[in-house]
C-alpha positions as CSV (number, residue, x, y, z in Angstrom):
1,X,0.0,0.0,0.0
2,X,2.7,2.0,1.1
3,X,4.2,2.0,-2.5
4,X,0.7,2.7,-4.3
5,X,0.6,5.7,-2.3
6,X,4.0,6.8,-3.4
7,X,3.8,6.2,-6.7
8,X,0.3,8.3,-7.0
9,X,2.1,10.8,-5.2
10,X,5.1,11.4,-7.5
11,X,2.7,11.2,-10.6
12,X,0.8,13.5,-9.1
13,X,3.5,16.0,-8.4
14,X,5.2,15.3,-12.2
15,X,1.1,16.1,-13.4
16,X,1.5,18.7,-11.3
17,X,4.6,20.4,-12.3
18,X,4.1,19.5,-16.6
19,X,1.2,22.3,-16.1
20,X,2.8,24.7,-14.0
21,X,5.6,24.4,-16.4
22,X,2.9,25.1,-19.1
23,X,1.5,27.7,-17.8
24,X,1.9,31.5,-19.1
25,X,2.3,32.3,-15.3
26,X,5.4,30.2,-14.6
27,X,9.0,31.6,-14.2
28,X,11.5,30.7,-12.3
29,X,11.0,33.4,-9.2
30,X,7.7,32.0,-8.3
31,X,9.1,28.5,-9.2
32,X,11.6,29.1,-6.6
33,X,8.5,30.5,-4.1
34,X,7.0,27.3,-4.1
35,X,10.1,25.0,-3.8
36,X,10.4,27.3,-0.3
37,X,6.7,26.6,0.3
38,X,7.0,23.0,0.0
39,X,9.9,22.7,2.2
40,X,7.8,24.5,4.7
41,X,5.2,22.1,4.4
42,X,8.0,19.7,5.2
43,X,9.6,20.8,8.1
44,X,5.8,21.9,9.6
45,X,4.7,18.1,9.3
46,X,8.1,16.6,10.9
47,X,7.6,19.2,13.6
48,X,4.0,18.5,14.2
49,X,5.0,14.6,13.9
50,X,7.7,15.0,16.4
51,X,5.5,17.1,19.1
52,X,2.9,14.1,18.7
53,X,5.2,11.2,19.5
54,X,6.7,12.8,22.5
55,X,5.9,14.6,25.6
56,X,2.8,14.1,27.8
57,X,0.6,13.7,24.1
58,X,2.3,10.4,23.4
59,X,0.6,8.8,26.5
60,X,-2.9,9.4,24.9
61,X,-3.9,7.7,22.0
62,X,-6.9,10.1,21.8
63,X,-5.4,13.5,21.6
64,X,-2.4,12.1,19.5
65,X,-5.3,11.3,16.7
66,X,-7.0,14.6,17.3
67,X,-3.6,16.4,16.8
68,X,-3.0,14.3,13.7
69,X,-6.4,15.1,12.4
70,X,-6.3,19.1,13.1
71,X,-3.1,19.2,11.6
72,X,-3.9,17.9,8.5
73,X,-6.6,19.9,7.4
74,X,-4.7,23.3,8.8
75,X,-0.9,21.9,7.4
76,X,-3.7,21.4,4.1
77,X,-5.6,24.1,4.0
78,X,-2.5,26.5,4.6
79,X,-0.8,25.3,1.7
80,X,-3.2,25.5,-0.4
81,X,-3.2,29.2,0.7
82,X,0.2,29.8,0.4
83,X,0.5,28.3,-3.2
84,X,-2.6,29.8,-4.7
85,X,-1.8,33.1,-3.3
86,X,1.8,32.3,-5.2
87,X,0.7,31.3,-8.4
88,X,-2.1,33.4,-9.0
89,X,-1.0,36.6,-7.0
90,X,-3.0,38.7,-9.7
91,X,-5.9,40.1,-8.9
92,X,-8.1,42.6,-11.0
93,X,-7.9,46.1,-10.1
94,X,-11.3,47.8,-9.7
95,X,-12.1,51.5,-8.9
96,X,-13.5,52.4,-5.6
97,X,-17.5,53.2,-7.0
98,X,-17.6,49.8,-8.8
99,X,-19.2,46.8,-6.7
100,X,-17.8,43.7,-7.0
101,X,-20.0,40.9,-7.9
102,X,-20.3,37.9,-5.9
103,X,-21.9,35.4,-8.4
104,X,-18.7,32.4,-7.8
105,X,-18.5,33.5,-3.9
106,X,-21.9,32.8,-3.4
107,X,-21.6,29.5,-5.0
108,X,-18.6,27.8,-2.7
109,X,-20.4,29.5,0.3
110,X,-23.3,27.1,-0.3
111,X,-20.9,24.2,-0.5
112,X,-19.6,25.3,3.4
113,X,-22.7,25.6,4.8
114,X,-23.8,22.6,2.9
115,X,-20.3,20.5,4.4
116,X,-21.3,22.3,8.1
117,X,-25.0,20.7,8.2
118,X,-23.3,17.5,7.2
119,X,-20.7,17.2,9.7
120,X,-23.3,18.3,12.4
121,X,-25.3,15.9,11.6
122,X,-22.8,13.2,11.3
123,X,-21.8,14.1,14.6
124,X,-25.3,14.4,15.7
125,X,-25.4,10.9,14.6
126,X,-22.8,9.3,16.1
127,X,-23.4,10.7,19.7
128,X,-26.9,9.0,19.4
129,X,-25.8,5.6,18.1
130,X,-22.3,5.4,20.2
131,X,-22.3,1.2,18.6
132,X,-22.4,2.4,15.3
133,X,-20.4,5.7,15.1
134,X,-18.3,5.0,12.5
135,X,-21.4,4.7,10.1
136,X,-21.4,8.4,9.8
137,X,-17.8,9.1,11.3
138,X,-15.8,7.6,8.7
139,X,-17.2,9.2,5.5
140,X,-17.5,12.6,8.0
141,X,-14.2,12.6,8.7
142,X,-12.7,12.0,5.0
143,X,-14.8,14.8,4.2
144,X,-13.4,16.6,6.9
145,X,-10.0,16.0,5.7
146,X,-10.5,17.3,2.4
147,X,-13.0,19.6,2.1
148,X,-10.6,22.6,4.2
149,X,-8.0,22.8,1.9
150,X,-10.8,22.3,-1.1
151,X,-12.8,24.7,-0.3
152,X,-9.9,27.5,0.4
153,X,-8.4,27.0,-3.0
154,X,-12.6,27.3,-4.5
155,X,-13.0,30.2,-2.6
156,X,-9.8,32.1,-3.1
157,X,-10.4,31.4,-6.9
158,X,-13.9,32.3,-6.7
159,X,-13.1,35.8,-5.5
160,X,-10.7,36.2,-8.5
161,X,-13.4,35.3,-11.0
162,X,-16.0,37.8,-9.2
163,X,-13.5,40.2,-9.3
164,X,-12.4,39.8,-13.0
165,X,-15.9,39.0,-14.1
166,X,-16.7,43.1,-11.7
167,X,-13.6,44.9,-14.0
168,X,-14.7,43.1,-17.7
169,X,-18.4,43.8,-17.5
170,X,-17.6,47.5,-16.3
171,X,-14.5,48.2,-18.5
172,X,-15.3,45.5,-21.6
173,X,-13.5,45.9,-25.0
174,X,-16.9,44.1,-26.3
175,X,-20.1,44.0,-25.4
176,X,-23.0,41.5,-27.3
177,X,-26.2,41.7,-26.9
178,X,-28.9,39.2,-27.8
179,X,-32.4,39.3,-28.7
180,X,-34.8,36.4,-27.0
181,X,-34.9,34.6,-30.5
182,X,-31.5,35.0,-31.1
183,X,-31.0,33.6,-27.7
184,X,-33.1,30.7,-27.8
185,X,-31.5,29.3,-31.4
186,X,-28.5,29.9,-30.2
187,X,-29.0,27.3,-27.0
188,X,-30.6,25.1,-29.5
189,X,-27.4,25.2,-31.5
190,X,-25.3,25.1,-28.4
191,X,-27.2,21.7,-27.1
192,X,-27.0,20.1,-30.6
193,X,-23.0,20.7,-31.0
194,X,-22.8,19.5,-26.9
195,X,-24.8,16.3,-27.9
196,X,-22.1,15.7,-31.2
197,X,-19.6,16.3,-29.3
198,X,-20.5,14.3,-25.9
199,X,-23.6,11.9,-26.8
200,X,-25.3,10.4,-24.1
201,X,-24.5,6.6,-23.2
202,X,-26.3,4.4,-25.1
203,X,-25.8,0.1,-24.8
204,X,-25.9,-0.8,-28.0
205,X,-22.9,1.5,-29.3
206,X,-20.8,1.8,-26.1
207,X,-21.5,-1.1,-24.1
208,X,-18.8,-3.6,-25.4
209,X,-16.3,-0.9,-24.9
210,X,-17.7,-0.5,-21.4
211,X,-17.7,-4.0,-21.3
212,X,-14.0,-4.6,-22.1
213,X,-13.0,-1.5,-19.9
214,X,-14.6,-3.5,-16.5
215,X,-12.9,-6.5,-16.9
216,X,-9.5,-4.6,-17.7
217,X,-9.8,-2.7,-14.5
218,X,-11.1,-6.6,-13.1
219,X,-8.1,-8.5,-13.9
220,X,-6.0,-5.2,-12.1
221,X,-7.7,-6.3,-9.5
222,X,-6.9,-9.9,-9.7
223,X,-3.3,-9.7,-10.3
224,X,-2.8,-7.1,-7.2
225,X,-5.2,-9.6,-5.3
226,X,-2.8,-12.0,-5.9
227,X,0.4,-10.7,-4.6
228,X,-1.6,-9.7,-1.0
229,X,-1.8,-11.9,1.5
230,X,-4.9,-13.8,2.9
231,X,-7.5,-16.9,1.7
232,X,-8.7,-17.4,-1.5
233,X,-12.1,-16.2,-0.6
234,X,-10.7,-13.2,1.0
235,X,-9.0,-12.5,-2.5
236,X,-11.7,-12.9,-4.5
237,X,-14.6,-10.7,-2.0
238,X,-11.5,-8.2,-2.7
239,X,-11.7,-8.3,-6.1
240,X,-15.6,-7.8,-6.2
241,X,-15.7,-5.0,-3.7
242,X,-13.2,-3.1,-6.1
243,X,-15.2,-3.9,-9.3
244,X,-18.4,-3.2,-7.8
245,X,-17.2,0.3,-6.8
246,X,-16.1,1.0,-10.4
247,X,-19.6,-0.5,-11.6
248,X,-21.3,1.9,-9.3
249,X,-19.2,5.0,-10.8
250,X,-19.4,4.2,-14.4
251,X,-23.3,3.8,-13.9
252,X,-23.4,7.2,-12.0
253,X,-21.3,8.7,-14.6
254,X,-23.9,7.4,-17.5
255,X,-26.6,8.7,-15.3
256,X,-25.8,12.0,-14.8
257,X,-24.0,12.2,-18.7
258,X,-27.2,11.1,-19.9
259,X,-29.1,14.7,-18.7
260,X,-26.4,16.8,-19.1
261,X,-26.9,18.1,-22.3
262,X,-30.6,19.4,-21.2
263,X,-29.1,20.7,-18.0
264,X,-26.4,22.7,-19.6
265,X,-29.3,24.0,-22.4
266,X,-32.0,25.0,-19.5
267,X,-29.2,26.9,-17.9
268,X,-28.1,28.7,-20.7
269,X,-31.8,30.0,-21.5
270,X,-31.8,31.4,-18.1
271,X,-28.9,33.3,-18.5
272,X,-28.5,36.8,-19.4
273,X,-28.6,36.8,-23.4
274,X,-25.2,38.9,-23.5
275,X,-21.5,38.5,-23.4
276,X,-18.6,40.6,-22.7
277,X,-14.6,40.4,-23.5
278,X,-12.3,42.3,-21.3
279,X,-9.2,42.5,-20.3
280,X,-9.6,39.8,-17.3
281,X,-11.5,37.5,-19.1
282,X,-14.9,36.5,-21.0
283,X,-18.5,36.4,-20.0
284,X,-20.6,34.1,-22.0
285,X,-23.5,32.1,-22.2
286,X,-23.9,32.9,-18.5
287,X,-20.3,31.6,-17.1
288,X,-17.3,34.1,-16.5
289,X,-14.0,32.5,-18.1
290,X,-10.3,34.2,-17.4
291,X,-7.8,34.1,-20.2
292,X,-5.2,32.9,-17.6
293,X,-4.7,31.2,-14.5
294,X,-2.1,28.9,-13.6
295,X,-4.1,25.7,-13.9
296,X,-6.0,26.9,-17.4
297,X,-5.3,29.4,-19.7
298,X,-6.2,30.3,-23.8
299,X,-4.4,28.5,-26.2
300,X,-6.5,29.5,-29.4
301,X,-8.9,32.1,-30.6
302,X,-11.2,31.6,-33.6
303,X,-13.5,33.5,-35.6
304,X,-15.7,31.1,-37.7
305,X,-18.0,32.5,-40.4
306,X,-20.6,29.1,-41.2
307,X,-23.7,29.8,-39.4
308,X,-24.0,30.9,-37.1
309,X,-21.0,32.6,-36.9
310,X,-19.3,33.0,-33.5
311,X,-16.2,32.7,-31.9
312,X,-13.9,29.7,-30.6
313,X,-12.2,29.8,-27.3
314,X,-10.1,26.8,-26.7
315,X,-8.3,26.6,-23.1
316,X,-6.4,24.4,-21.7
317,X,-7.5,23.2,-18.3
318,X,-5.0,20.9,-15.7
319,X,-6.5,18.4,-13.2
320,X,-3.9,16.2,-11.1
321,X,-2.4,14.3,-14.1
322,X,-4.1,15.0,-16.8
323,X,-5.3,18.0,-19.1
324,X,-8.1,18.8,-21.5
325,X,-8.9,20.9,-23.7
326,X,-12.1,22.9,-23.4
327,X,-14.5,25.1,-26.1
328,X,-15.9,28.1,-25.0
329,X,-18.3,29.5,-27.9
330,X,-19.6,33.0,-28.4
331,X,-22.1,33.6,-30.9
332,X,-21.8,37.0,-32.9
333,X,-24.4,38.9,-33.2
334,X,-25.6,39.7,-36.8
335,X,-23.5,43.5,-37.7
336,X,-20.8,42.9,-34.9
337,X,-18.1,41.1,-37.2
338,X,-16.4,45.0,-36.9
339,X,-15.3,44.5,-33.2
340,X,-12.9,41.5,-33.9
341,X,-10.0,43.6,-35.7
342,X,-10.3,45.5,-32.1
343,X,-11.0,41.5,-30.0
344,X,-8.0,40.4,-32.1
345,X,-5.5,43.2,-31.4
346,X,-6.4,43.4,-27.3
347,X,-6.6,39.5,-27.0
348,X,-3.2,39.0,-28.4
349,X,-1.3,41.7,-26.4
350,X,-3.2,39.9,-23.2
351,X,-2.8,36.2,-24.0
352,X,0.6,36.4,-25.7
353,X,1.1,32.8,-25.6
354,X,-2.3,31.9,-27.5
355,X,-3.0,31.4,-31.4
356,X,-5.2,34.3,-31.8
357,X,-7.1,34.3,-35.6
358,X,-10.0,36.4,-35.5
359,X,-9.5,38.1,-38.4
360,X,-8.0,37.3,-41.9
């Protein structure tokens, strides 16, 4: 096990470090800020490791696993700080009569109140039932663990969007405006493209390559089952707990796939039927999207004539190991083609490392 964990945590930090290296933010002085970050992390979890196996707090089991538990989600959640703060240090300036948004804000704030009621009542739970506390202790405390440092980086990032979103909508280079039927055929085109592009699950065309997927990630199972210890039938109720779990997440995954489409095209009818570019970013079909942060940032920038015409946003966004590419589209209004010489020349000075081609 012990291996397994450090092998996910060195591909992690090598995911980690391929987009950072990527990223139009990186140079070597903040590089250098974080190397000092992480060695703070360090030298913080071998002091807090030392104070807990010694002293008068190595005599009691109990306060030695509180300590551990408090330390990792402050040791968590104040890195996370530290390396957000480092990596994305800018923040939009905005004059003293605008006031700031609070769209993304509000949004993480419902996820902390919403992780609150569920630890109280977790806790709640386990006080009442003392014989089966670890029903609601255990998942309560993994999502104790995670959700501090989680919900710091959300929130510190949420307040960058609200305040870039506050600066492009009061200072835009660009301003669309649509009317309601030009709205509503442009979420009808939206929802048709997001069906092509991502169609729902369906048995007959995906579910061999399902299929063949489950019992790949099966005989993992099998061959790692075999080099544990224990009996046979300890081996193989292994091996089924693991591929049920997977089971469960692919069927979750074609469940809520299967909706998405009419989720994301309900949503975009309710949004306001505008979009702006400015010099932080891009509002559009009812989402705020900067041109740069250290985990995503624009790569290209298209201007495509076939109707309807609109432009092509393409940023690249990094999660752990991986990265994807993703498509914002802007529809433009019919008589507006005249603001992309001025979209083209402000776009490139701000994303200098993109392919911007929005005219010619």
């Amino acid at each position: 096990m012990s291996i397994v964990i450090l092998l996910f945590a060195i591909v992690s930090i090598a995911g980690a470090w391929a987009g950072w290296r990527r990223s139009p933010l990186y140079s070597a002085k903040i590089t250098l800020k974080l190397v000092v970050i992480f060695l703070l992390i360090v030298a913080t979890i071998v002091g807090l490791s030392w104070a807990s196996t010694s002293g008068a707090i190595s005599h009691s089991p109990e306060t030695q696993m509180a300590l551990v538990f408090i330390a990792i989600v402050a040791v968590g959640t104040g890195a996370t700080a530290l390396i957000v703060r480092t990596t994305d240090s800018h923040m939009a300036q905005l004059p003293a009569s605008v006031r700031m948004v609070t769209i993304e804000r509000h949004k993480v704030q419902r996820w902390i109140w919403r992780t609150l009621v569920y630890l109280l009542i977790s806790g709640a739970a386990a006080l009442a039932f003392p014989k089966w506390s670890w029903l609601p202790g255990v998942p309560a405390l993994l999502v104790f663990l995670g959700c501090g440092p989680m919900l710091t980086a959300l929130y510190m990032r949420a307040r960058r969007l609200d305040r870039g979103m506050t600066e492009v909508v009061a200072k835009p280079w660009a301003q669309w405006a649509y009317t309601p039927p030009q709205w509503q055929a442009w979420a009808a085109t939206q929802r048709a493209w997001e069906l092509a592009k991502n169609p729902p699950f369906q048995w007959k065309r995906d579910g061999w390559k399902w299929t063949k997927f489950l019992l790949f990630i099966t005989l993992l199972f099998a061959l790692g089952a075999l080099v544990t210890g224990g009996s046979l039938r300890e081996r193989v109720a292994l091996v089924a707990v693991a591929t049920g779990f997977i089971l469960v997440l692919m069927v979750l995954v074609a469940v809520v796939g299967h909706g998405a489409a009419e989720r994301h095209y309900r949503r975009l009818l309710a949004a306001p039927p505008e979009a702006y570019f400015g010099t932080e970013g891009v509002f559009c079909n009812g989402a705020f999207t900067p041109w740069t942060l250290s985990g995503a940032f624009l790569i290209r920038a298209n201007a495509l004539h076939d109707a309807p015409a609109r432009v092509e946003l393409v940023f690249e966004q990094f999660s752990g190991t991986t990265s994807m590419e993703v498509t914002k589209r802007v529809a433009i209004p019919e008589g507006r083609e005249s603001d992309l010489p001025l979209l083209q020349e402000k776009l490139s000075a701000t994303s200098r490392t993109a392919r911007v081609k929005l005219v010619g």
